[in-house]
N, C-alpha and C positions, 0 to 999 in steps of 0.2 A: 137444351138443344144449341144456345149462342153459344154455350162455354164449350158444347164438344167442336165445335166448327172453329172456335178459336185456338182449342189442342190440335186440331188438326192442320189448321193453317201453322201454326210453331212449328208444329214436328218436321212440316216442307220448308219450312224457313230453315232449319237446323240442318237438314241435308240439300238445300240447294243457296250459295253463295250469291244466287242471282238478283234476288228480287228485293230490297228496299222495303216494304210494308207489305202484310196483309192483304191490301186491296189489289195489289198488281199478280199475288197470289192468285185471285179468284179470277185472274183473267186465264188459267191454266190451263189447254185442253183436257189434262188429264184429271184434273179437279171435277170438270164439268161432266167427262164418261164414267167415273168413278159413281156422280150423283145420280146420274138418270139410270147409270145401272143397278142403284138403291130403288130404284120404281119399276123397273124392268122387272127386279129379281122378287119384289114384291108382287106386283102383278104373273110371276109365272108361277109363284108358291098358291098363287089361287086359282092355279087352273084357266087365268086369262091369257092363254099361250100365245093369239092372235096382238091384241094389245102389246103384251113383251116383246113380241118381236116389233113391232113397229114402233117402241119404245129405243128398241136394240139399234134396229137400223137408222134412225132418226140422231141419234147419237154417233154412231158413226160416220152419218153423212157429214155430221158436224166438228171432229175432231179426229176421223180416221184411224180413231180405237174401235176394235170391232171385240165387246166383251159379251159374250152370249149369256140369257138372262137366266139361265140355270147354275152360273158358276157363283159360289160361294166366296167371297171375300169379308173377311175381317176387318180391324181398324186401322187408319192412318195409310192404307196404301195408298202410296206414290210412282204416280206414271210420270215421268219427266221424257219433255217433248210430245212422246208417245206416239206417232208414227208408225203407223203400221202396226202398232200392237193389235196380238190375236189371243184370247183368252177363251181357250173351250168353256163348253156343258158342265163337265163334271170337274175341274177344276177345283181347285178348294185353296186360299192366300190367306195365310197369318195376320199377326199386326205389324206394322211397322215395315212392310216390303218394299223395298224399289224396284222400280220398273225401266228400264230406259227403252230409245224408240226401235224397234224393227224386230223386238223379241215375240217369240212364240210359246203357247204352253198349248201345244198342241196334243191330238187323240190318236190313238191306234183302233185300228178295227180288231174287235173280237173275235176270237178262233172259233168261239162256238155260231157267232151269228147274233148273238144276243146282248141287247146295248149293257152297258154297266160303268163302273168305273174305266174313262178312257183318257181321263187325262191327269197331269202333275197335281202335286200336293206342296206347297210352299211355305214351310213352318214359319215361326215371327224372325224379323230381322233379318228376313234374307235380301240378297243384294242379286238382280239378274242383269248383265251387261248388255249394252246394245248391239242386236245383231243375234243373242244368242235363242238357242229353239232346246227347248225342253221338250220330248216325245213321249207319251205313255202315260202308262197310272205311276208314276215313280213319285218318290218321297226324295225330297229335297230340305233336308234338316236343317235346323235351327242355325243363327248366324254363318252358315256355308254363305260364297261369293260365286257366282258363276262368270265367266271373265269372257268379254268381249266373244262373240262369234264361235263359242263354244258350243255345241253340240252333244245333250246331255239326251241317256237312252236306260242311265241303270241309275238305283237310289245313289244320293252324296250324304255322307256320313256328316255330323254337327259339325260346323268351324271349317268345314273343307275351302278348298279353293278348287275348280275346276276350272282346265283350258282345255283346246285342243279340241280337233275333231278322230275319234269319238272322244268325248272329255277324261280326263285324266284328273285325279287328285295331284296336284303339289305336293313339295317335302314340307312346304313351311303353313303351320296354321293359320287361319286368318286372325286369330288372335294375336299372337306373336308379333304381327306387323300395324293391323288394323284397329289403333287405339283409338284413331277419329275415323267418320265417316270418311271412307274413299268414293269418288261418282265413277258411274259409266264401267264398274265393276270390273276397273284395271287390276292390276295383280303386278305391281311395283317391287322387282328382284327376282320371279318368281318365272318358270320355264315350263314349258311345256318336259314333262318327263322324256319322251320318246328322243326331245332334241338335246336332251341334257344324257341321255347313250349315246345317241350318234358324236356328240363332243367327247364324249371319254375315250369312242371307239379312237374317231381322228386322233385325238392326242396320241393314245398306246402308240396307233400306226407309226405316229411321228418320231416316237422313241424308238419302235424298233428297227425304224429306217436309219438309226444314227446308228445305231448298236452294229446296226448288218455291215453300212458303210465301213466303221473300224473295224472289223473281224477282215473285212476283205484286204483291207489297208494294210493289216498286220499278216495276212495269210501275204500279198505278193511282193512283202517288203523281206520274208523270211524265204520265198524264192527266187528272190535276185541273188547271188552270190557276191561279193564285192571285188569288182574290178583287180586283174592283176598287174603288176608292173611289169614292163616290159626290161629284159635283163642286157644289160650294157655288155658291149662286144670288146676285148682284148685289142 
């Protein structure tokens, strides 16, 4: 049990630059909701629903992570800050995930009426930016980044990078760029698609404003005639 708490203090040391030791580690809010949501989520796997939730909310009163004690989490998750974080029932988080503060993994209501799967799935190594809201039972794959204030409603393919509301994949993998941990799940070179059309739109425009300009230039330069001389008198 010391040695997994000591991989798991590493693993937050290895993606946050902040902290000097272990010990300032354990002063983490997000350390702290993580743990009591391991008693939480034990106490609701046994039918002590009353208990969990007053596990749930006692935790939240104290670091204003509100992780409901139905949702499943794996190893080494990482809340940083964590603020406002909201983590449904049916949730389900990999190993190795970061979290940063004002994100959601929020539910949808069922068509039919009937509770089920309602909220995201977050494979190992995924990075969620702050600000951003995952909707749904969607699958969000392996190493994918979701970037700042994005707003995610359909599955992300492995290694993706999503921006943008509704999110958008990037042209560049997060492979490709992301050899070291990047925090707060910025997306460093990388555009939201929709504004990376609108730049191409403007440019054309801008060429064929020059384009138009000469044609016109050469259309009333060929309907001037050129001036005649006036003819000396005797």
């Amino acid at each position: 049990m010391f040695n997994g708490l000591v991989a798991y203090l590493d693993s937050i040391k290895a993606r946050d630059p902040a902290p000097r030791s272990r010990w300032e580690i354990l002063l983490y809010p997000g350390l702290l909701a993580v743990g009591m949501h391991r008693i939480a989520h034990w106490l609701f796997e046994a039918d002590l629903f009353f208990l969990a939730r007053f596990v749930n909310h006692f935790a939240r009163f104290l670091t204003a992570i509100d992780i409901h004690p139905g949702a499943k989490i794996g190893q080494h998750l990482f809340i940083d800050h964590g603020f406002g974080v909201v983590i449904g029932e049916t949730a389900e988080i990999g190993d190795n995930v970061s979290i940063y503060q004002g994100v959601t993994l929020g539910g949808t209501d069922p068509a039919n009426g009937i509770g089920g799967k309602r909220h995201p799935t977050l494979a190992n190594d995924v990075i969620v930016g702050s600000g951003a809201q995952i909707l749904g039972p969607v699958m969000v794959n392996a190493r994918a980044r979701i970037g700042a204030n994005a707003v995610v409603a359909k599955d992300v393919p492995e290694g993706a990078v999503m921006v943008g509301i509704p999110a958008r994949s990037t042209l560049v993998d997060a492979t490709e760029y992301a050899r070291e941990f990047v925090p707060y799940g910025t997306c460093n070179e990388t555009f939201d698609p929709a504004t990376q059309k609108v730049e191409l739109l403007q440019c054309q425009l801008e060429q064929l404003q020059k384009q138009l300009a000469t044609l016109i230039a050469e259309r009333d330069a060929a309907a001037d005639p050129a001036p005649r001389k006036g003819r000396s008198r005797a």
